[in-house]
C-alpha positions as CSV (number, residue, x, y, z in Angstrom):
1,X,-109.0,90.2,-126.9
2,X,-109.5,91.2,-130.4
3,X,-110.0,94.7,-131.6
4,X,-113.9,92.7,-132.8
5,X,-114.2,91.6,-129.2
6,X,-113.2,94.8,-127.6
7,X,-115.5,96.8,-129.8
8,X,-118.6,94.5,-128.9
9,X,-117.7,94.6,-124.7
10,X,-117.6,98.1,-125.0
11,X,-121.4,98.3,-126.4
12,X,-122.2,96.5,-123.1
13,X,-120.4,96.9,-120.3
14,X,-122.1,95.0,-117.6
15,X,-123.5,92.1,-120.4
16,X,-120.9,89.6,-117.9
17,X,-122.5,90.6,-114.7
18,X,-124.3,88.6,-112.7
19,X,-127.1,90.4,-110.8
20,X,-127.1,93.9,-109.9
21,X,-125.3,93.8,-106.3
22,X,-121.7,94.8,-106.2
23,X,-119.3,93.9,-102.9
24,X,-117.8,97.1,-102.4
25,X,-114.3,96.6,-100.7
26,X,-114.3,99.6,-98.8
27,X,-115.6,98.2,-95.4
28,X,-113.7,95.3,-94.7
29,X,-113.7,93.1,-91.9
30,X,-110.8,94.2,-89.7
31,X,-108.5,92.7,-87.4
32,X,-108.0,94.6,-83.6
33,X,-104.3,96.6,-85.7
34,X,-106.9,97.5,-88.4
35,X,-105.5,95.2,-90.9
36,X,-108.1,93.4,-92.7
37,X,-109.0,90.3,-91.5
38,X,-108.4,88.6,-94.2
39,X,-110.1,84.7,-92.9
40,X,-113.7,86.6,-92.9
41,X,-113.2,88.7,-95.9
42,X,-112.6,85.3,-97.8
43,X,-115.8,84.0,-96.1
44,X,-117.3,86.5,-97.3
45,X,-115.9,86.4,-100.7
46,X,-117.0,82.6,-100.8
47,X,-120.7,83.1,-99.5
48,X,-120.9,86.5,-102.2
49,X,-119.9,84.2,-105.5
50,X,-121.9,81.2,-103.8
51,X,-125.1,83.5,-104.1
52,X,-124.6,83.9,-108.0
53,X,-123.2,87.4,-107.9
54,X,-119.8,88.4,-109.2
55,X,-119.1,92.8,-109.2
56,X,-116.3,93.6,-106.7
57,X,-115.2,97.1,-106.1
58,X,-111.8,98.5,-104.6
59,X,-109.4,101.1,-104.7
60,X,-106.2,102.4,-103.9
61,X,-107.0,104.0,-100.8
62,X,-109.2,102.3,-99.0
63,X,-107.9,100.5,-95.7
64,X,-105.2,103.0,-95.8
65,X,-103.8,101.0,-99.0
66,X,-104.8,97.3,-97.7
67,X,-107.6,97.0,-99.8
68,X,-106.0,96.2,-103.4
69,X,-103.9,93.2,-101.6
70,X,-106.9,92.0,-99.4
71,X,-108.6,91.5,-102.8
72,X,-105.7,89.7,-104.4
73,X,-105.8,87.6,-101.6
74,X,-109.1,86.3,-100.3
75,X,-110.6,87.1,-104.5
76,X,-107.8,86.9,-107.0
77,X,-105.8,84.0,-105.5
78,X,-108.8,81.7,-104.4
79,X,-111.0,81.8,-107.9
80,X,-110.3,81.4,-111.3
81,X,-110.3,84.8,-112.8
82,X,-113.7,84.2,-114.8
83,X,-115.7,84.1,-111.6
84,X,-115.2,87.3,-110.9
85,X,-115.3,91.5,-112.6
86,X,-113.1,93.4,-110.5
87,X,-113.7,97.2,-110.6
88,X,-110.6,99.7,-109.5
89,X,-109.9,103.1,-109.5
90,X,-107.8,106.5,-110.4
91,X,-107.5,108.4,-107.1
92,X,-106.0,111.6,-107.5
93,X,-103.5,111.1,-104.7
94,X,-101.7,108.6,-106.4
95,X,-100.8,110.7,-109.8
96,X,-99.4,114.0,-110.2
97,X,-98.4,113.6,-114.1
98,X,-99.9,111.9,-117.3
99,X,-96.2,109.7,-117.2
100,X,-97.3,108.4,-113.7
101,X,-101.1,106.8,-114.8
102,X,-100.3,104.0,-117.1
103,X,-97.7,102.2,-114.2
104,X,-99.8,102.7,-111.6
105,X,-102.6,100.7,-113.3
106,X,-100.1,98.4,-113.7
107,X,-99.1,98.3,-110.5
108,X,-102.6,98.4,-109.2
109,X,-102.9,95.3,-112.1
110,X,-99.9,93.4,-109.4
111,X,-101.1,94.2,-106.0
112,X,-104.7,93.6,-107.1
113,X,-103.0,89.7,-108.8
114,X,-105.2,90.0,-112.0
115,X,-104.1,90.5,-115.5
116,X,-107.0,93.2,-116.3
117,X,-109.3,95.0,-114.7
118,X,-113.3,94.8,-115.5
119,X,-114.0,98.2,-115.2
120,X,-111.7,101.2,-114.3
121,X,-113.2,104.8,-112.8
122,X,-111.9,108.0,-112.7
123,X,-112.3,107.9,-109.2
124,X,-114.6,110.4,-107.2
125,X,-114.9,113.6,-110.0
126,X,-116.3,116.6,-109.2
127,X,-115.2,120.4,-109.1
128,X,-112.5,120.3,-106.6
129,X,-110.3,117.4,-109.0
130,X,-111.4,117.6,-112.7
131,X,-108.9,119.9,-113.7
132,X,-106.0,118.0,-112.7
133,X,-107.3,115.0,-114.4
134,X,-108.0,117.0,-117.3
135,X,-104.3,118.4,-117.4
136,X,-102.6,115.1,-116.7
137,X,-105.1,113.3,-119.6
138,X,-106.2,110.8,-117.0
139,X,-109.5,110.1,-119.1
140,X,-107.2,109.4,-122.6
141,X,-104.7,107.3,-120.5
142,X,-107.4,105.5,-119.0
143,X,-109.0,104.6,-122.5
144,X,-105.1,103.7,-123.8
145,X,-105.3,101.3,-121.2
146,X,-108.3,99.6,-122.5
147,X,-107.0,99.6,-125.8
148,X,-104.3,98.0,-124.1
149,X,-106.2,95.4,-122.8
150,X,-105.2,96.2,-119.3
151,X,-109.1,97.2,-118.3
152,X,-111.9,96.5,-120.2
153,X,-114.3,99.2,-119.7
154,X,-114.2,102.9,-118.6
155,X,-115.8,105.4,-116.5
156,X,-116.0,107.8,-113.4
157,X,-117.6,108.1,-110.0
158,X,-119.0,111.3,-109.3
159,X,-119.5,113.6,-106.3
160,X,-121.2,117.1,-107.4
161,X,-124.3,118.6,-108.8
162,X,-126.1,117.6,-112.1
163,X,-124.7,120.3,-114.3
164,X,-121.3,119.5,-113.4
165,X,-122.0,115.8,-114.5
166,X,-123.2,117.0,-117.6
167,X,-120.2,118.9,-118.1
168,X,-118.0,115.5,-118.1
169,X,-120.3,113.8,-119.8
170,X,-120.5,116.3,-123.1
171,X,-116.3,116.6,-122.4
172,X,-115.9,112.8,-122.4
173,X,-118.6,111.0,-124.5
174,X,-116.6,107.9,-124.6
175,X,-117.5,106.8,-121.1
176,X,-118.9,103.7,-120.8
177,X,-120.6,104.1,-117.3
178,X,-121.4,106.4,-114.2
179,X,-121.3,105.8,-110.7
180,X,-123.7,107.7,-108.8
181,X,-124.3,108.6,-105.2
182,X,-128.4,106.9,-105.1
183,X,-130.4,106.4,-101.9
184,X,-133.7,107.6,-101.1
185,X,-132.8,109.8,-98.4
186,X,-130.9,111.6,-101.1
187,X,-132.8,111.3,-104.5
188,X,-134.5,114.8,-103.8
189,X,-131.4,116.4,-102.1
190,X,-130.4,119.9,-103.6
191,X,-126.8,119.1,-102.4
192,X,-126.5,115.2,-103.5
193,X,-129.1,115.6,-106.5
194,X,-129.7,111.7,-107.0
195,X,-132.7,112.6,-109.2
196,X,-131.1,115.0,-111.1
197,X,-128.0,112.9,-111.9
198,X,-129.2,109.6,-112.8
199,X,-131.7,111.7,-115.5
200,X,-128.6,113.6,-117.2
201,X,-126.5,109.9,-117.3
202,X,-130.0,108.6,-119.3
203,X,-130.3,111.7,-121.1
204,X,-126.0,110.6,-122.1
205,X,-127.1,106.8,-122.3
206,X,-124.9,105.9,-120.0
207,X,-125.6,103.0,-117.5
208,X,-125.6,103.8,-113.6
209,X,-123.7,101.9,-111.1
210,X,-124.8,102.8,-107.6
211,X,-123.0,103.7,-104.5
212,X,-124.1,104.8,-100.9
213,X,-127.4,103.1,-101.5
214,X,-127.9,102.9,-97.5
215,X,-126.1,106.1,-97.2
216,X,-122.7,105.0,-95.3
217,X,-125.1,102.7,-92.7
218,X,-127.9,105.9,-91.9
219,X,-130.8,103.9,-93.7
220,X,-129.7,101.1,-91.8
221,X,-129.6,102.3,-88.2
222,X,-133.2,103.8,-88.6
223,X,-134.9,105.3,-85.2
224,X,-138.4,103.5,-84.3
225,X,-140.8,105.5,-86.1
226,X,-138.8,105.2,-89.2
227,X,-138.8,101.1,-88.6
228,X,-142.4,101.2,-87.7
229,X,-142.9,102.7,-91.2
230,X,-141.5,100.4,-92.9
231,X,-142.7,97.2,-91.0
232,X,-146.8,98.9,-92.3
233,X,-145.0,98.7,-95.5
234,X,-144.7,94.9,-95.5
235,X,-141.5,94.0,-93.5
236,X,-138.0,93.6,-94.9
237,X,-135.0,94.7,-93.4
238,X,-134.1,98.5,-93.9
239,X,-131.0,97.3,-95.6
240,X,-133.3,95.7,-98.1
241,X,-135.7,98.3,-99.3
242,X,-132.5,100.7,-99.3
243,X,-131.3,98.3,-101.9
244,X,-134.2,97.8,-103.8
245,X,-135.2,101.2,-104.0
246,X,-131.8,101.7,-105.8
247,X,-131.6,98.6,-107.6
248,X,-135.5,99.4,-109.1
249,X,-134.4,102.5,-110.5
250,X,-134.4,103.0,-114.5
251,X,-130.7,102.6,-115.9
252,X,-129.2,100.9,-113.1
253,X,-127.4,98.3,-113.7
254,X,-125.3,97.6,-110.2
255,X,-125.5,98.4,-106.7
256,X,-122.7,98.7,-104.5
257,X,-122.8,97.3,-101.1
258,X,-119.6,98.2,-98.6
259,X,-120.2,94.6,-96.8
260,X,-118.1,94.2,-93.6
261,X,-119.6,91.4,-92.1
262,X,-120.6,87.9,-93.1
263,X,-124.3,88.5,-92.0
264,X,-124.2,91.2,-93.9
265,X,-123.6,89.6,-97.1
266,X,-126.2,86.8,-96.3
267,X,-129.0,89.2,-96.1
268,X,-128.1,91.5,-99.0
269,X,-127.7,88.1,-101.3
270,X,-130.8,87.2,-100.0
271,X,-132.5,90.6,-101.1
272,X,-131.3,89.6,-104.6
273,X,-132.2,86.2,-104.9
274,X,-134.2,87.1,-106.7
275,X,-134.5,91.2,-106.9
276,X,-138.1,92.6,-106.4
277,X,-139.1,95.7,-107.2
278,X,-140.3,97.9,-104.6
279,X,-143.9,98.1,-105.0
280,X,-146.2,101.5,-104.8
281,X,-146.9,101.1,-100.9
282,X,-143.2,100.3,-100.4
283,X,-142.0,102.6,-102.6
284,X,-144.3,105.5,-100.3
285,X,-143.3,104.4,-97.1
286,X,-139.2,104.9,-98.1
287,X,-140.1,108.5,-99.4
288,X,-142.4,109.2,-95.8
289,X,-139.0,107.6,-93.6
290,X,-137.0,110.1,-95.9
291,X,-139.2,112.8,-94.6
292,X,-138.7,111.8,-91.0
293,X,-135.0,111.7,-91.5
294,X,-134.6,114.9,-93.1
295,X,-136.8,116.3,-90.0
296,X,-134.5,115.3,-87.1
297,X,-131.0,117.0,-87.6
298,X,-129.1,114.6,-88.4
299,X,-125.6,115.1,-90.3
300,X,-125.9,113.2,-93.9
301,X,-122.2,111.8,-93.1
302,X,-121.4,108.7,-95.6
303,X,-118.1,108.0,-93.4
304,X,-116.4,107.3,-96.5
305,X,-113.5,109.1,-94.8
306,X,-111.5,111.0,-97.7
307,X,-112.0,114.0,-95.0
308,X,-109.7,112.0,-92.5
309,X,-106.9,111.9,-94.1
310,X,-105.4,115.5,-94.9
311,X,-106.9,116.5,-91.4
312,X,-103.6,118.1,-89.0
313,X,-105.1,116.8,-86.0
314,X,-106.1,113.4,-87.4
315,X,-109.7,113.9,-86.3
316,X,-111.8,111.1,-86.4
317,X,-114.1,112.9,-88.2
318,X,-117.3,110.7,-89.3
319,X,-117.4,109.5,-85.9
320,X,-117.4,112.2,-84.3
321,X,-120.3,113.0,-86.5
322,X,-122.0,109.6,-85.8
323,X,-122.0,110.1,-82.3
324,X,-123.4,113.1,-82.8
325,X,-126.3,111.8,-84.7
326,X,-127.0,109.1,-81.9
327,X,-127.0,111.6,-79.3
328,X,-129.4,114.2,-81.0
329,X,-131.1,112.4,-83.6
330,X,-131.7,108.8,-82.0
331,X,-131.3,109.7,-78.2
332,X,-128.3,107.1,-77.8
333,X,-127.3,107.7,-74.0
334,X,-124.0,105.8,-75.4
335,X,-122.5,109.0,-77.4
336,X,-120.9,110.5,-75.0
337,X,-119.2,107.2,-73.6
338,X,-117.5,106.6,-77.5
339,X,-116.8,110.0,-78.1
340,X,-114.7,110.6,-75.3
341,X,-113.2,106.9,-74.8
342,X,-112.8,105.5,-78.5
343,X,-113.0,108.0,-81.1
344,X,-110.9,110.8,-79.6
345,X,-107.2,110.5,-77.7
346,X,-104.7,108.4,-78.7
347,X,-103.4,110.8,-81.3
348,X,-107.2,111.8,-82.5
349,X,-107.8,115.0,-81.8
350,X,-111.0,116.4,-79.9
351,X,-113.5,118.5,-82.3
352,X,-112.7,121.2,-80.1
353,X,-109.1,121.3,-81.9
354,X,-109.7,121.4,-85.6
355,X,-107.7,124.3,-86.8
356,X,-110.2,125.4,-89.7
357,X,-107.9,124.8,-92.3
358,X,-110.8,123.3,-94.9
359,X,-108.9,120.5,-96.0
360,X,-111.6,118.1,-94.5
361,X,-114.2,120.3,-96.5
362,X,-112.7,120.0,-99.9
363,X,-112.2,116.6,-99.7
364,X,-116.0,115.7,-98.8
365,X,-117.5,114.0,-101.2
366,X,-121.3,115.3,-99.4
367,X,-119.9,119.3,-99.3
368,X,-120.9,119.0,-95.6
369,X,-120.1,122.5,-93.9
370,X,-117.4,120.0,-91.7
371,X,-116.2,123.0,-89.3
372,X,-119.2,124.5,-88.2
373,X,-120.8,120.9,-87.7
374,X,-117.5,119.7,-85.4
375,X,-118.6,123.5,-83.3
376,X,-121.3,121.5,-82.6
377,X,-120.2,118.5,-81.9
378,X,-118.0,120.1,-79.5
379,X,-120.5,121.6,-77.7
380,X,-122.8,119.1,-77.7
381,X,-119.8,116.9,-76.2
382,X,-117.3,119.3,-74.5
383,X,-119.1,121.5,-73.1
384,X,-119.2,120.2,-69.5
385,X,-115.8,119.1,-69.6
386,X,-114.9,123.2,-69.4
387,X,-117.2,124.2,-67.1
């Protein structure tokens, strides 16, 4: 790529795509070991190009590292390279000095078997990392890169409030994109501040790629009167008018879906094909299920898991707090049976033995208050089992 050509992809960063749903590869299909079953991710993968669309999204460590080579496999290896963008990330575990970025791209460039990547994040910025990719020059080494030809386009994903975005923003004006947390549950939320965020990345001009548009599965797995609201509304799926409530939204320009099933991508292909708009009706019935959500306690857990992994007592911590929300927010007589018989033992430790060390709440993405809520999910779950 010429200096001309680099200059002209950098104007437009998403110009290549092919509509606005992204495969996010952070939900994969697993085998029994918890090795990704690679035979229905390449379905997948198959049935996602098939439907027109080409945005893939992974990173370092998701699956516990198995992600990256999952891609090369069932992606990289099975399609001719311009069938496909491929979006990958900086995670701050995987650095501790500027000398260490530019060969781990590369090495992410190997197991990932492409020559380039389409887009590379700063991966999951907020107040608890910026500093240490500020020190190491993570953001200038990222943009070497693309000089480099290695990626063709940089940005961020971002977990904090809208001021702290706007700090990043004014620091680094030579980011191409933003990815956002967006989903109607959260567009008003004074912790998550959907609203708030997409308006300072217009007031930058930067384009918005979404993630957790259904909210880690939550405005899937809607209770009845929620469903009921949106079947007055005209039908659809809640998957779908999660999707297109995100995807309708000024300045997006991709939507990522963690897909872990084939039916899964069927039905979200099908919401694209083509995208429409949610309408006024539609668009009030989303905001009055939001309103019934917010109203019956349930914890706003995305499972995206970073909370797992620095946890001493390897709790299983996002579901824990999904059994949780089935028990007291959807009545699921099931919660205690999973709590006590899949998600704890076996080396996971109960809620009832979290140390308080905070590791699970600096790592949370959501800035959930994680040891008061597992207090309660030990006593909504435990609490016979001492008597």
């Amino acid at each position: 790529m010429t200096n001309t050509d680099q200059g002209a992809a950098r104007r437009a960063p998403f110009e290549s795509a092919r509509g606005k749903l992204g495969f996010g590869c952070m939900r994969l299909p697993a085998n029994d070991d918890k090795t990704v079953d690679l035979k229905t991710f390449a379905e997948m993968v198959d049935a996602f190009l098939d439907g027109g669309l080409t945005y893939f999204d992974t990173a370092r460590p998701y699956h516990s590292g198995n992600s990256e080579p999952a891609v090369a496999a069932a992606l990289a290896a099975r399609h001719d390279r311009s069938e496909f963008l491929l979006a990958d990330k900086l995670s701050s575990g995987n650095f501790e000095r500027r000398e260490d970025i530019r060969p781990l791209i590369e090495d992410q460039l190997r197991t990932c078997g492409v020559e380039h990547f389409d887009y590379y994040l700063m991966h999951s910025q907020g107040p608890g990392n910026y500093d240490k990719y500020q020190r190491c020059g993570a953001y200038d080494e990222a943009l070497a890169a693309r000089d480099a030809g290695l990626v063709r386009h940089v940005g961020f994903s971002f977990h904090s409030d809208a001021a702290f975005l706007d700090r990043i923003l004014t620091d680094h004006p030579d980011m191409e994109f933003v990815q956002l947390q967006v989903n109607y549950l959260d567009w008003e939320s004074g912790v998550i501040q959907s609203r708030a965020c997409c308006e300072v990345a217009a007031a930058h001009g930067k384009p918005v790629i979404v993630m957790e548009p259904v909210k880690g599965g939550m405005l899937v797995n809607l209770p009845d009167e929620a469903r009921e609201v949106l079947a007055a509304a005209g039908g659809g799926s809640p998957a779908s008018f999660a999707l297109r409530f995100a995807a309708s939204l000024p300045g997006v320009e991709m939507v990522l879906s963690g897909m872990g099933t084939p039916d899964m991508v069927a039905e979200n292909v099908r919401t694209f094909s083509p995208l429409v708009p949610l309408s006024g009706e539609e668009r009030a019935a989303v905001e009055r299920v939001a309103q019934i959500l917010r109203g019956r306690d349930a914890v706003e857990c995305t499972a995206c898991r970073y909370c797992v992994d620095g946890c001493p007592k390897k709790i299983n911590i996002p579901e824990l707090f999904s059994c949780l929300n089935a028990k007291r927010a959807y009545n699921e007589d099931s919660a205690e049976y999973y709590y006590r018989t899949t998600h704890t033992g076996n080396g996971h430790g109960l809620a009832s033995e979290c140390v308080g060390c905070g590791a699970c709440e600096r790592a949370c993405p959501q800035h959930l208050p994680i040891r008061e809520l597992l207090r309660e999910v030990a006593a909504e779950f435990e609490a016979g089992a001492k008597e």
